[in-house]
N, C-alpha and C positions, 0 to 999 in steps of 0.2 A: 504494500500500500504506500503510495506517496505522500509527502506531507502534505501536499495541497487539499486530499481527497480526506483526512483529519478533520471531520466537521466538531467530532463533540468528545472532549476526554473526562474521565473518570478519576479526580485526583484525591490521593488520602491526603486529608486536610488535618492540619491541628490546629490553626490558625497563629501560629508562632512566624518568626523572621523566615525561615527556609520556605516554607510549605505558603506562604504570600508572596513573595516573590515567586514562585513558582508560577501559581496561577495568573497573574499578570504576566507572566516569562512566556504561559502556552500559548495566552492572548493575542500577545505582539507575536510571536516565532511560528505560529501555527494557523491565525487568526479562526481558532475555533471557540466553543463554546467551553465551558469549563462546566464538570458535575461537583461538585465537593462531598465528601464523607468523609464523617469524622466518628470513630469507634471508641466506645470507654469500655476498658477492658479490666477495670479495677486501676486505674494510674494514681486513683488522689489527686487528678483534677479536674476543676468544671471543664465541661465539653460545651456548654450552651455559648459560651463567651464566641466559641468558633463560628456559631450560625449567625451570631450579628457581624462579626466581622467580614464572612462572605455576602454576606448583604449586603454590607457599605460597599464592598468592591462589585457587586452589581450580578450577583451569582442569581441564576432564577431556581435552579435545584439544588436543594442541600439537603443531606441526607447524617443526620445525628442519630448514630443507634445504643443501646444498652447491651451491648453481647457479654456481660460478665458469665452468666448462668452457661451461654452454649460454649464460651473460652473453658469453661472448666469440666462441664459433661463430656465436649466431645473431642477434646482437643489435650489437656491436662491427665484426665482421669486414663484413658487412653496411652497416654506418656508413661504415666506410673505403672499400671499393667504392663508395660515391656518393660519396665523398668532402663529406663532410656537414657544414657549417659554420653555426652559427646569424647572422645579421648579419653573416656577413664575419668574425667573427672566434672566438665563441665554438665551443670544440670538442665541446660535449655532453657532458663528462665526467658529469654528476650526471643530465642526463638521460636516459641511453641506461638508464639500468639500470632505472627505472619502470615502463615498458611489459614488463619480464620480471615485477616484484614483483606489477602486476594484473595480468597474465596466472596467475601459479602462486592470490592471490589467488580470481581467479573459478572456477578449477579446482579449488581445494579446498574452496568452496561448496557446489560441484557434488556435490564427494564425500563434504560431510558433512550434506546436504541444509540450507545453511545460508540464511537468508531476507536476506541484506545484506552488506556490507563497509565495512571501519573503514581510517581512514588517519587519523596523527596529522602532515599538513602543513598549514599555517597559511593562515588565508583570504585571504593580503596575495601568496603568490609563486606562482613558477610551480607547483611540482610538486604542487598539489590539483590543476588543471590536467590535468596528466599520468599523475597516476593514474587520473584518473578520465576521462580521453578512452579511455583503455586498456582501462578496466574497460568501458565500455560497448562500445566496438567489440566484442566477443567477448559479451557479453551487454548489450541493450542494456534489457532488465527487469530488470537486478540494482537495487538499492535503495545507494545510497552514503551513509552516515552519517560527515559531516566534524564531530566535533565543535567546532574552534575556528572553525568558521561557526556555532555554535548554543548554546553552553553562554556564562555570565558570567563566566568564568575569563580573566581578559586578564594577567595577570601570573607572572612565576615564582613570586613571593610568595603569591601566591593559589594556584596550583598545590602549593607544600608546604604551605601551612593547609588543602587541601583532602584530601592526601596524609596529612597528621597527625588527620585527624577522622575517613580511612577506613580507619587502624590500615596504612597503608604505608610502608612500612621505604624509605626513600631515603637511599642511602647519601652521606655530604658527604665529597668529596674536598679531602686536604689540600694545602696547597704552593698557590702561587700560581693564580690562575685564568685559562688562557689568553686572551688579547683580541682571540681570532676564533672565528668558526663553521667547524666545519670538517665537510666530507663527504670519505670516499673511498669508494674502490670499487679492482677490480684494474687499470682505466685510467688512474684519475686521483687527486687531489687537489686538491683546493679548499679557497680559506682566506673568508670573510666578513662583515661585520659589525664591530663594534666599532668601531675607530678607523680601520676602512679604509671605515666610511662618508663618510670625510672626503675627498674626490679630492686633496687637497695631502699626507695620511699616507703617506707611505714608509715599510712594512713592514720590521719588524726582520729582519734576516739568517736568525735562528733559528726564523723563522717558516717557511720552505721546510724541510720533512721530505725529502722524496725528490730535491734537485738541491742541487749546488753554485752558487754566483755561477759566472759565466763569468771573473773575477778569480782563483776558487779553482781550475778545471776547468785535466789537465792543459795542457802546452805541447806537445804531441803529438797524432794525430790517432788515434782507436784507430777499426776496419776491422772491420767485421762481414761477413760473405759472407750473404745473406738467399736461403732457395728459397721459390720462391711454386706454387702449385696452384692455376687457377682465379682469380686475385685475392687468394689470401690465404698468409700466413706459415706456413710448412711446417717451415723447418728453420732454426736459425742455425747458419755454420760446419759445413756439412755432417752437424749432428744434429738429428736427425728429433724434433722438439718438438710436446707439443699445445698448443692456442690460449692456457691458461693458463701454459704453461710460456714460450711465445714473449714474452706480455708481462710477467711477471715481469721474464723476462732483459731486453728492450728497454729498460722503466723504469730496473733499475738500471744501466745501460749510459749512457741518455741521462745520466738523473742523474747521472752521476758526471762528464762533459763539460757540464756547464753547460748544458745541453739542455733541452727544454719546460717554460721559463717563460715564463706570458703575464699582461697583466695587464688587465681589458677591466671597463668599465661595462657592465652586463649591462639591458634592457631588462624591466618584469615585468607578464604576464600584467593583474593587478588594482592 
């Protein structure tokens, strides 16, 4: 398919600095139309902020969904059943949840007869990788437009001079600026980049959101009773929990015993 014949793409939206310039980037480079969706997938953050945002920028379809419940039935639970390890040691946290975002992705394509799909992940890691092994297993004619494999835009700096020229309101947060990358999801947590490109940097204490040191985690052993169905968590303590509900409680449970912290050099795709 040529670019010209690109009438209408399908971009994951979060409505942050990358993923705005994005959609004005497909605008100008494509002159098509732009769909936006935006997935919470348990992040711990508002997702509604993105639908007004694609509105100022003049989006007509915007698609905001809740998939915490099917991220963790069919995607998660799934995971653990194979018991699924990347190299021995990495758990999948950031990448279990991709293959749900091209999945809903190609589906709403589908449904808004849209000619392609947008993903704002970087031409260097894994997850271009993973969305777009995902997008194509399910459609393997869909058209994927990655723009940080295709536009001159290599810097955040050039990202806001290009944000300031397309009349995009990026908001500058004040107070200190964290010195990691982080993703979460209702599984996990992950911290990287910054200084923890250094293998000798030991991460500041404050930098774990969801667990204590195992220094700080009671001197006591706290006792969960787990029912399982088929392989998968049903109930804790004898109440009937659904899959989101189970790992909420689990998370803050480990986390408070000093529980699922790992710390791994991760292997990348490109």
């Amino acid at each position: 398919m040529s670019d010209s014949a690109i009438k209408k793409v399908v971009l994951a939206y979060s409505g942050g600095l990358d993923t705005s310039v994005i959609l004005k980037w497909l605008e100008d480079e494509y002159g098509c139309e732009v769909v936006t969706f935006t997935a919470d997938i348990g992040q711990g953050e508002e997702v509604e902020p993105a639908r007004a945002k694609a509105q100022k920028y003049g989006v007509k379809q915007i698609f905001i969904e809740d998939l915490q419940e099917e991220f963790v039935r069919d995607f998660v639970y799934p995971m653990f059943r194979a018991n699924t390890i990347y190299e021995g040691e990495y758990l999948l946290g950031t990448s279990i949840a991709r293959p749900l975002i091209a999945k809903r992705l190609i589906e709403i394509a589908k449904e808004t007869g849209a000619d392609a799909i947008s993903h704002g992940a970087t031409g260097k890691g894994n997850d271009q990788v993973r969305f777009e092994l995902g997008a194509y297993a399910l459609n393997p004619d869909i058209r994927i437009i990655a723009p940080w494999r295709e536009w001159n835009l290599t810097s955040r700096q050039s990202l806001l001079d290009y944000a300031e020229s397309a009349g995009i309101a990026i908001e500058q947060k004040q107070g200190n600026k964290s010195p990691y990358s982080m993703d979460a999801n209702l599984l996990h947590i992950s911290y990287e980049s910054g200084i923890l490109e250094d293998p000798w940097a030991e991460p500041k204490d404050d930098m774990w959101l969801w667990s204590v040191s195992p220094e700080a985690a009671p001197d006591k052993p706290t006792y969960l009773e787990l029912g399982y169905e088929k392989g998968d968590i049903v109930s804790i303590d004898g109440e009937r929990l659904t899959p989101t509900q189970v790992l909420t409680r689990l998370n803050k449970e480990a986390g408070a015993n000093g529980v699922g912290r790992l710390d791994i050099v991760e292997n990348r795709y490109v």
